[in-house]
Legacy VTK file of the C-alpha trace (Angstrom):
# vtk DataFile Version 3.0
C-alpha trace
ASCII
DATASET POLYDATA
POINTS 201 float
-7.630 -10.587 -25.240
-3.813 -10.552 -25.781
-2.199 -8.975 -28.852
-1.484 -11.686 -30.993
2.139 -9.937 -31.214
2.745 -10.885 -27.492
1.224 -14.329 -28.099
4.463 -15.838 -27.981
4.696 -14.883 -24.477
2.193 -17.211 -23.175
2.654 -20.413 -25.219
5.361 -23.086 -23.557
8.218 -23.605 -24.691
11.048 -26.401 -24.759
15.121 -25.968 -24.404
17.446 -27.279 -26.661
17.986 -29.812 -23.855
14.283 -30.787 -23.569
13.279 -28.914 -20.142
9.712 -26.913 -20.892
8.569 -24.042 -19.500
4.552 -23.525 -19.409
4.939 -19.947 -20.808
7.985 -17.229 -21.435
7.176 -14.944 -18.741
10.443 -15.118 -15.905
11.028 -13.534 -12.576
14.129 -11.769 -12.862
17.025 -11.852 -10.160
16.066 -8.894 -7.729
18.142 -8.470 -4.280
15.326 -8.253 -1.645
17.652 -8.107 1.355
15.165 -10.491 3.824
17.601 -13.868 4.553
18.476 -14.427 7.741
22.086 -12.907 9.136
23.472 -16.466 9.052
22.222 -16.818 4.763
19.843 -19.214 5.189
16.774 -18.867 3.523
13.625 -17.006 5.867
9.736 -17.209 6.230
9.941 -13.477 4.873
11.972 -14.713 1.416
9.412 -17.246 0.936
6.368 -14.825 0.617
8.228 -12.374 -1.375
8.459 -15.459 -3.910
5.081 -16.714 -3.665
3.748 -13.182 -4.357
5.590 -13.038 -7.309
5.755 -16.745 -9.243
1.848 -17.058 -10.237
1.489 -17.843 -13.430
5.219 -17.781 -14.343
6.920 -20.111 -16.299
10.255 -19.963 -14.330
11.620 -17.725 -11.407
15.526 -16.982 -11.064
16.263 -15.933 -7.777
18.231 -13.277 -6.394
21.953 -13.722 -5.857
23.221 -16.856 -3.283
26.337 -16.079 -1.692
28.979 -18.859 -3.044
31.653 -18.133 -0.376
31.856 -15.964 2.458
34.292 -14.173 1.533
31.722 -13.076 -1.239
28.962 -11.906 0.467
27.620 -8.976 -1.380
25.111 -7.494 1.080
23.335 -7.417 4.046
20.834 -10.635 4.397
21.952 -12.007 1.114
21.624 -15.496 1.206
24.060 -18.391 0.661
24.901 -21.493 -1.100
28.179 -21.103 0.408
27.705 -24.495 3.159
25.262 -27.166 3.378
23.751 -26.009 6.340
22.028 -24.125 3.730
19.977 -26.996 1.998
17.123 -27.098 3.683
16.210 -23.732 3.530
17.037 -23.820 -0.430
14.822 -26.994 -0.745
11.561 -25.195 0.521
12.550 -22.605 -1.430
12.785 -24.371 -4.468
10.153 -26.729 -3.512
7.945 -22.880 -3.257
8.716 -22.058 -6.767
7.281 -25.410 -8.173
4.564 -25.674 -6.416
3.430 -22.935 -8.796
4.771 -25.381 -11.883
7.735 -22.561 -12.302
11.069 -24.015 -12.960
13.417 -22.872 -10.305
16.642 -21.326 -11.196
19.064 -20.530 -8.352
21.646 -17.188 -8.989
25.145 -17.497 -7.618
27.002 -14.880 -6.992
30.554 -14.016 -5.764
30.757 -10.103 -4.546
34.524 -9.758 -5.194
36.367 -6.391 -4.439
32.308 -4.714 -4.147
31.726 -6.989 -1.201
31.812 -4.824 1.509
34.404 -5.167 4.336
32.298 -5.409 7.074
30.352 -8.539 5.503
33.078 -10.468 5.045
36.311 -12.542 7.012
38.447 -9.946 8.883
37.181 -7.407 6.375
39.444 -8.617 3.342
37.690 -8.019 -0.138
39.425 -9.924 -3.245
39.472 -8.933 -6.760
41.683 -10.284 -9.766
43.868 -7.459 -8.945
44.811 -5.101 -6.201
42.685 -1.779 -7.834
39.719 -0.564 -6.238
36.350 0.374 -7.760
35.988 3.687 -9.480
33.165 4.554 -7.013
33.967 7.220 -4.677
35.854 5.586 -1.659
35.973 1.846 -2.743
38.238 0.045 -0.601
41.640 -1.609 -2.490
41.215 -5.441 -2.585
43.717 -8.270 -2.485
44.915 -9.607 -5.093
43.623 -13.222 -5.257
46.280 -15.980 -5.605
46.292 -18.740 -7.866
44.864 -20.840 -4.981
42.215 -18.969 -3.878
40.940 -18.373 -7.699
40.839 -22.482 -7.925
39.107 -22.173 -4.610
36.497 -19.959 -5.674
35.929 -21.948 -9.008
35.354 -25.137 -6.716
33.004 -22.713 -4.857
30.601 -21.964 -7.907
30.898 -25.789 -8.756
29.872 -26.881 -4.915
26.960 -24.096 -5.185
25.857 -25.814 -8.652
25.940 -29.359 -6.938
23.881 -27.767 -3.923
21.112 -26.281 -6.215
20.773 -29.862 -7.809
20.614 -31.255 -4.448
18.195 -28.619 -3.235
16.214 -29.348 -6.082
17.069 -26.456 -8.789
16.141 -26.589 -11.985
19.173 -24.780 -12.822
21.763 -21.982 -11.810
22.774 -18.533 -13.135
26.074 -16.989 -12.748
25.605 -13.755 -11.486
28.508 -12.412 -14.027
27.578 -8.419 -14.183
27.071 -5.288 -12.273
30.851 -4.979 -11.539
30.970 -8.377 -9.295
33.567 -10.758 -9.277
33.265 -12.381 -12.689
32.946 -9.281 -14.232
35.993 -8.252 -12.632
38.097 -10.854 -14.314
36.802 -9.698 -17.373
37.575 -6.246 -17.402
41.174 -4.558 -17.729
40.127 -1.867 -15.294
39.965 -4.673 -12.411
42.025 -7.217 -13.723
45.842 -6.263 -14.816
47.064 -9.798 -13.682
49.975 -11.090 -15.990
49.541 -14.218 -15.731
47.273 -17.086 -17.130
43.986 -15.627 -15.351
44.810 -11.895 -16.908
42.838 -10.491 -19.841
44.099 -10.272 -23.390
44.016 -6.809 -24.605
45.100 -5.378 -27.719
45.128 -1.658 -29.108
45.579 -3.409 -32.818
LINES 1 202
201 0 1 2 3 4 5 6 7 8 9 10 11 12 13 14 15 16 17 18 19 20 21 22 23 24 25 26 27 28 29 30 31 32 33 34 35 36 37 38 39 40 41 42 43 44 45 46 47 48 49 50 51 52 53 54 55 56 57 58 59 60 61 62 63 64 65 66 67 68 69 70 71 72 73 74 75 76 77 78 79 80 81 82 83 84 85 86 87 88 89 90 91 92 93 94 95 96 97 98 99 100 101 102 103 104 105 106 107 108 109 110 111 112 113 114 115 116 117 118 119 120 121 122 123 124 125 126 127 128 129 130 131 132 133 134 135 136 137 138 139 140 141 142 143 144 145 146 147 148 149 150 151 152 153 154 155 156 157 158 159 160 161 162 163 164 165 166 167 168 169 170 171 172 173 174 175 176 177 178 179 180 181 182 183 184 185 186 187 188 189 190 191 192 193 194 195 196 197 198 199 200
């Protein structure tokens, strides 16, 4: 018998844009590590999933590279090309065949990509300052272009996800990744339009 406290949990419930959910209970985003070495989506992913979703009124998967010069970690999946649709259609097709809405995570890696995952090694952050971790790499500095190329990146990944059959996307904007990055004045000390406003008023 459930506490009727907890109640809640268990009854659906409808978005202010009118998608439903069957219940409140959600999968959160957790890397796994099991794509295959080219991002596509694997036999191994798809188990982890259906392990998980039963019962579940929506699922939010871990983090889909949106570039390559993004990639976070080792057999992290990506959004990045369309190559990768079909393997993000049976995915999303696995979620709702348990009646889970599917929500897709993208995910930029920024200056904590690491080197050896990404295009001659060169990480990118809103400015040239490395992570306060022990031995973080410096990044580059990311020009105006490449910022408007990595915004078009998230926006492909979004159109891929609705292609693929998505209920949805996250942006993966925490844990010190690129979005995060622009946020903060420890990582971002750009003076231009794309800096952050501080003030010690």
């Amino acid at each position: 018998m459930v506490n009727p406290k907890y109640q809640a949990l268990f009854e659906p419930f409808t978005f202010p844009n009118g998608v439903a959910i069957k219940n409140r209970l959600i999968l959160a985003p957790m890397t796994h590590c099991s794509s295959h070495s080219d991002g596509t989506v694997s036999e191994q992913e798809l188990r982890y999933y259906r392990s998980r979703v039963q019962g579940l009124g929506m699922a939010i998967t871990a983090a889909a590279s949106v570039a390559l010069d993004g990639k976070g970690f080792n057999q992290q999946f990506g959004v990045h090309d369309d190559a990768m649709l079909p393997g993000l259609k049976i995915l999303a097709d696995t979620l709702h065949q348990q009646d889970t809405l599917a929500i897709l995570q993208i995910h930029h890696g920024g200056r904590m990509s690491p080197p050896e995952l990404v295009p001659d090694g060169k990480i990118y952050s809103a400015s040239a300052i490395p992570a306060s971790r022990k031995g973080s790499p410096t990044p580059l500095e990311m020009t105006e272009a490449h910022i408007l190329q990595t915004v078009q990146a998230f926006g492909d990944a979004t159109r891929r996800a609705i292609q693929a059959g998505f209920d949805g996307v996250e942006l993966h904007g925490a844990n010190t990744y690129l979005l995060q990055q622009f946020f903060s004045p420890h990582s971002n000390r750009r003076t231009d339009h794309w800096g952050v406003m501080c003030s010690n008023e």
